[in-house]
C-alpha positions as CSV (number, residue, x, y, z in Angstrom):
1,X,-28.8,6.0,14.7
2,X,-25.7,5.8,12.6
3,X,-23.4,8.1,12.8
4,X,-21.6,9.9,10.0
5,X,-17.8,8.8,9.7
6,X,-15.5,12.1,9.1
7,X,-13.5,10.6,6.3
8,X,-11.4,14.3,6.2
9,X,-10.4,13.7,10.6
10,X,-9.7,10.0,9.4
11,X,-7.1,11.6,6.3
12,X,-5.9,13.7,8.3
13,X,-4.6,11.3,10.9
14,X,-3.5,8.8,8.5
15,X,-1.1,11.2,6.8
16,X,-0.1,12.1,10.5
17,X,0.5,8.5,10.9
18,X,2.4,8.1,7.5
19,X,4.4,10.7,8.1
20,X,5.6,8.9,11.5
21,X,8.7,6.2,11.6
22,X,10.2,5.5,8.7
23,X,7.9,4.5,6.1
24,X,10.9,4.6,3.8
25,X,12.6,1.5,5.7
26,X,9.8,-0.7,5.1
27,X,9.6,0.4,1.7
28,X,12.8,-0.5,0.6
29,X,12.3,-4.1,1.8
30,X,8.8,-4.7,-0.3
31,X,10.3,-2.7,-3.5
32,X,10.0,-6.3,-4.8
33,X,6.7,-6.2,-5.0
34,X,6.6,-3.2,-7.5
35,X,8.8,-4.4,-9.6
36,X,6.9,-7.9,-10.2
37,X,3.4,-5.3,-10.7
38,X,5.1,-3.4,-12.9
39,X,6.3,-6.9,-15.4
40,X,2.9,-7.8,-15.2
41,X,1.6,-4.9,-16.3
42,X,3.6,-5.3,-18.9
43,X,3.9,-1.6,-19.2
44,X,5.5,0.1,-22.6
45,X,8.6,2.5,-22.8
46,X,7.0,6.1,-23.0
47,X,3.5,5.1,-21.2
48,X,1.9,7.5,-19.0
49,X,2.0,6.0,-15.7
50,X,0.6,7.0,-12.4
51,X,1.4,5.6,-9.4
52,X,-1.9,6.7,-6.5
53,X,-0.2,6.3,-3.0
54,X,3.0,6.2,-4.2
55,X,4.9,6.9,-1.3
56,X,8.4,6.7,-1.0
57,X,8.2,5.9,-5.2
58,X,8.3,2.0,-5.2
59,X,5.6,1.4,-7.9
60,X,7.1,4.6,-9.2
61,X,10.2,4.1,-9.5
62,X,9.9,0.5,-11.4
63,X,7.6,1.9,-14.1
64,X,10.3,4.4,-14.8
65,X,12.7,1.7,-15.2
66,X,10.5,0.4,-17.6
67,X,11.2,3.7,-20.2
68,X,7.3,5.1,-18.9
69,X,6.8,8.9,-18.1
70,X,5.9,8.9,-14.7
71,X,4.1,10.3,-12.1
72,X,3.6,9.5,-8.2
73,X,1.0,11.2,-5.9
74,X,0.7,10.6,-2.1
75,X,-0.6,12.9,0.3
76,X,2.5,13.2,2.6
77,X,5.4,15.2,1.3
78,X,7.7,14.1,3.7
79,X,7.1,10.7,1.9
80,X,7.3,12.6,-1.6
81,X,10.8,13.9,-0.7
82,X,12.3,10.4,0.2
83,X,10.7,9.1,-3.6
84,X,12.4,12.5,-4.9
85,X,15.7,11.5,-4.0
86,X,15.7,7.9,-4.4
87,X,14.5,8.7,-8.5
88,X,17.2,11.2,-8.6
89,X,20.3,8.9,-6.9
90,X,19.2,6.5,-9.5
91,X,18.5,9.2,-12.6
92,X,15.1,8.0,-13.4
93,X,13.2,10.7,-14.1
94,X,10.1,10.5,-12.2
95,X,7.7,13.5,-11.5
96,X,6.3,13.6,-7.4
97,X,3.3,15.8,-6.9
98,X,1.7,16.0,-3.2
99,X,-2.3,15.2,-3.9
100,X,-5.3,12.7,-2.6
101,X,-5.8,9.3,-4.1
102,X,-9.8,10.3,-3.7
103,X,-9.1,13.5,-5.4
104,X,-6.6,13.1,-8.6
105,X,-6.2,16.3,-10.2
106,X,-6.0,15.2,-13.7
107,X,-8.3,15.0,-16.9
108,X,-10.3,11.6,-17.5
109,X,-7.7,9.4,-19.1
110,X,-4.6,10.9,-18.8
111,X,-2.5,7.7,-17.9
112,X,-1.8,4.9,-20.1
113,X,-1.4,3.1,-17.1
114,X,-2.5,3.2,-13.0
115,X,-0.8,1.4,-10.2
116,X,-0.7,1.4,-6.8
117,X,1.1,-0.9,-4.3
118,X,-0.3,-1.1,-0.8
119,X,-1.6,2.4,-1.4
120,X,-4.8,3.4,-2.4
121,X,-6.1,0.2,0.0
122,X,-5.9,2.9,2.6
123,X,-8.2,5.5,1.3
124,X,-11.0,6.0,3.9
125,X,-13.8,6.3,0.7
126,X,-12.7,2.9,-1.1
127,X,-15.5,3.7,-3.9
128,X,-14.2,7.1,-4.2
129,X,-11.0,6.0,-4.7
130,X,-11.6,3.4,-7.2
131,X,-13.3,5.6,-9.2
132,X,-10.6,7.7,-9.3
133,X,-8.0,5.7,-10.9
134,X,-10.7,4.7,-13.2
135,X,-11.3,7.8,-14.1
136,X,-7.8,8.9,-14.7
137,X,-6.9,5.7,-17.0
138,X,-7.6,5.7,-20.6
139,X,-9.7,3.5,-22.1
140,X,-7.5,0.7,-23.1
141,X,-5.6,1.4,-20.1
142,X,-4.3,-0.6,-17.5
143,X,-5.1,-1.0,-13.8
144,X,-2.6,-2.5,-11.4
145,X,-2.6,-3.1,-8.1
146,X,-0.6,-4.7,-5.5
147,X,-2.7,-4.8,-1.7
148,X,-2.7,-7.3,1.2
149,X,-4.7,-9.9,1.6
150,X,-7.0,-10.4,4.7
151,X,-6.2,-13.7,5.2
152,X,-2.3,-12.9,5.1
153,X,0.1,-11.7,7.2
154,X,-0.3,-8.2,7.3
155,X,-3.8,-9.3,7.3
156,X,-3.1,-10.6,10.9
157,X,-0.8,-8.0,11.5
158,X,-3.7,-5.6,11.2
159,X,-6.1,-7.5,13.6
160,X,-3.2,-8.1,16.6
161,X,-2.5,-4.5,16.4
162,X,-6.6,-3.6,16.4
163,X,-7.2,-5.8,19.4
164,X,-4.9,-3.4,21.6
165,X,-6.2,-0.1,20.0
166,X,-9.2,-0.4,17.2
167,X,-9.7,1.3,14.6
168,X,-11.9,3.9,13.6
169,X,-15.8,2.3,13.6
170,X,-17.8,2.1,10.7
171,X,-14.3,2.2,8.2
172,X,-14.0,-0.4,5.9
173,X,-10.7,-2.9,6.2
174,X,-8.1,-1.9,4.0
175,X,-7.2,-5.5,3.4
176,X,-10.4,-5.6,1.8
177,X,-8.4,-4.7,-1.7
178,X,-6.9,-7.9,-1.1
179,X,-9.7,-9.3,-1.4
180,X,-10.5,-10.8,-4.8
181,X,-14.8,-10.3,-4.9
182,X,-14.2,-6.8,-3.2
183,X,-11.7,-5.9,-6.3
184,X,-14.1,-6.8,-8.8
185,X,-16.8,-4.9,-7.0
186,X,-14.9,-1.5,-6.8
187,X,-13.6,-1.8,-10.5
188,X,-17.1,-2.9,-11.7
189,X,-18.5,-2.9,-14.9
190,X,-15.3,-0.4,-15.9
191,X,-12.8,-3.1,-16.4
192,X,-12.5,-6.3,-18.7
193,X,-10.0,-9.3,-18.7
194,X,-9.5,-8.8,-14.8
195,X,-6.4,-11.1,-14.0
196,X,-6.0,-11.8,-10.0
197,X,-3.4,-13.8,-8.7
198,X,-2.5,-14.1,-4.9
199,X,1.6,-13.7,-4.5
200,X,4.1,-14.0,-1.5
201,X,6.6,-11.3,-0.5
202,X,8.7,-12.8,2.3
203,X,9.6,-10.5,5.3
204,X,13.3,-11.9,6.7
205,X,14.2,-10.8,9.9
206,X,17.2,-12.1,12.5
207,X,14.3,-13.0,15.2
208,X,11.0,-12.9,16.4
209,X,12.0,-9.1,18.5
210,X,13.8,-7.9,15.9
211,X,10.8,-7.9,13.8
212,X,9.0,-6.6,16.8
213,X,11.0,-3.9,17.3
214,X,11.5,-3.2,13.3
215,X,7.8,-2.5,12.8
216,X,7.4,-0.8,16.0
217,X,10.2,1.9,15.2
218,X,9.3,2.1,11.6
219,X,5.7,1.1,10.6
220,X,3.6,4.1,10.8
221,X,0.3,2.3,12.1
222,X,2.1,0.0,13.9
223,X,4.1,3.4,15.9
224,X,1.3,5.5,17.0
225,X,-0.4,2.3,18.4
226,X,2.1,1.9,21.0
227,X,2.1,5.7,21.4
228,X,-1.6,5.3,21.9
229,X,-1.5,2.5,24.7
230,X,-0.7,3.4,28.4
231,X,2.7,2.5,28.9
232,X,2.1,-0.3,31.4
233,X,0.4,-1.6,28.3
234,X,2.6,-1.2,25.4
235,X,4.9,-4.9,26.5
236,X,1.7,-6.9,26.1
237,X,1.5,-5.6,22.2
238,X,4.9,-6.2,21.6
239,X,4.6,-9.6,22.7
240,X,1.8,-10.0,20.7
241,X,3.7,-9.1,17.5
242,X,7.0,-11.2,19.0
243,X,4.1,-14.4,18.9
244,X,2.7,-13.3,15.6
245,X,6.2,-13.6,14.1
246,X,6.8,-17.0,15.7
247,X,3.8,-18.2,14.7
248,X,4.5,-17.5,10.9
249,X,7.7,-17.7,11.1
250,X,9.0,-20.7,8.1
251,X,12.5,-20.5,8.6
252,X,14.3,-23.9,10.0
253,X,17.4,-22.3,10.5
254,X,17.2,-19.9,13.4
255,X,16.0,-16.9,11.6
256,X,12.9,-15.7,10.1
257,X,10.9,-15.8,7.0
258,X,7.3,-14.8,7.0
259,X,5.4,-15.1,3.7
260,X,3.1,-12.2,3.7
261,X,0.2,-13.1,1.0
262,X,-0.8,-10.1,-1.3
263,X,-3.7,-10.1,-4.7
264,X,-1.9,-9.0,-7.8
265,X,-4.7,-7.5,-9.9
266,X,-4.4,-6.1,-13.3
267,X,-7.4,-4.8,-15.3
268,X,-8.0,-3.3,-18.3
269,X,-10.3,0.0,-18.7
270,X,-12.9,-0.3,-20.6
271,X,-14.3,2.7,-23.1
């Protein structure tokens, strides 16, 4: 018999584990990432942009530097409040509203545009999700969306960790939005001209261990595994993710640079 997965105990541990670290740190190094979604999206000054997942306001925050009216939703305020300040330090006026990516609380196309960067690829209910930003997008609209490969870095990053603690049975990957066939299955018959590239975002570090102890301290998932772990057994995860980074590692000079591969999709809603 299979059993029923409690996606609400999932959500509610994920925004436990969100909330954790300093999401904010790692944010600030991929804000790239947004900002080359947001140029393809090719988004228009004055566009109605929402931004699922947002976070600490990456995706956010470039689509308001792009003259849009935007708004980000995540489910963790303490995230929210970080996105808050940076718009405000940088005067972009961006509106932050504490909601679920599975639940938007907004008419059928109220955005010009939807985005999410390494966001929505969490949502326990994938379908649910999807459907979502679909709903929410005009017709005409655009989707965009930024999400790690399985095959990629984090990809691996994801699988060390999940060899020490698991993750919850029966869940779907959320590298699976990285995933090119999976993408055109959750869109569906609700988006034309689907355009998907695979990009790199390159993670620099000093060494191997200061990667280590950078996602450790910082990356939410990455945090309460080692909280989860005996502590006779969190050194053998940390050397894990030491080996992980040596083993991508492309610098030649003594440092690193790891190439984390990520599927740059954007779609257009169809009526």
């Amino acid at each position: 018999m299979t059993t029923a997965i409690d996606l609400n105990a999932v959500k509610a541990r994920q925004q436990v584990t969100w909330a954790s670290g300093d999401y904010g740190a790692v944010a600030a190094l991929i804000h790239p990432i947004s900002e080359w979604l947001a140029a393809a999206a090719d988004l228009s000054a004055g566009a109605r942009v929402l931004d699922v997942a947002t976070g600490t306001g990456n995706a956010a925050i470039a689509a308001a530097r792009c003259g849009c009216v935007v708004t980000g939703v995540d489910y963790v305020p303490e995230l929210l409040e970080r996105g808050q300040a940076r718009a405000a330090a940088e005067r972009l006026p961006v509106t932050f509203v504490t909601g679920d990516a599975e639940r938007l609380a907004y008419a059928d196309g109220s955005f010009d545009a939807v985005l999410s960067v390494v966001g929505v690829m969490f949502a326990p209910d994938q379908e649910r999700a999807a459907a979502e930003m679909l709903r929410v997008c005009r017709p005409g609209g655009t989707v965009a969306l930024a999400s790690w490969t399985p095959q990629g870095f984090i990809g691996e990053l994801f699988r060390t960790v999940g060899r020490h603690v698991p993750p919850p049975a029966g869940l779907r990957a959320p590298v699976q939005w990285g995933d090119e066939g999976r993408v055109r299955e959750l869109l569906g018959g609700s988006v034309g001209d689907l355009r998907a590239v695979r990009r790199e975002f390159v993670f620099r570090f000093g060494t191997p261990e200061e990667f280590a102890h950078f996602f450790r301290a910082n990356y939410g998932p990455t945090l309460k595994a080692f909280e989860a772990l005996p502590a006779e057994r969190r050194p053998h995860l940390h050397a894990d993710l030491v080996e992980l980074a040596r083993t991508h590692n492309r610098a030649t000079d003594g440092t690193v640079r790891i190439p984390a591969e990520y599927l740059e999709v954007v779609a257009e809603r169809t009526a």
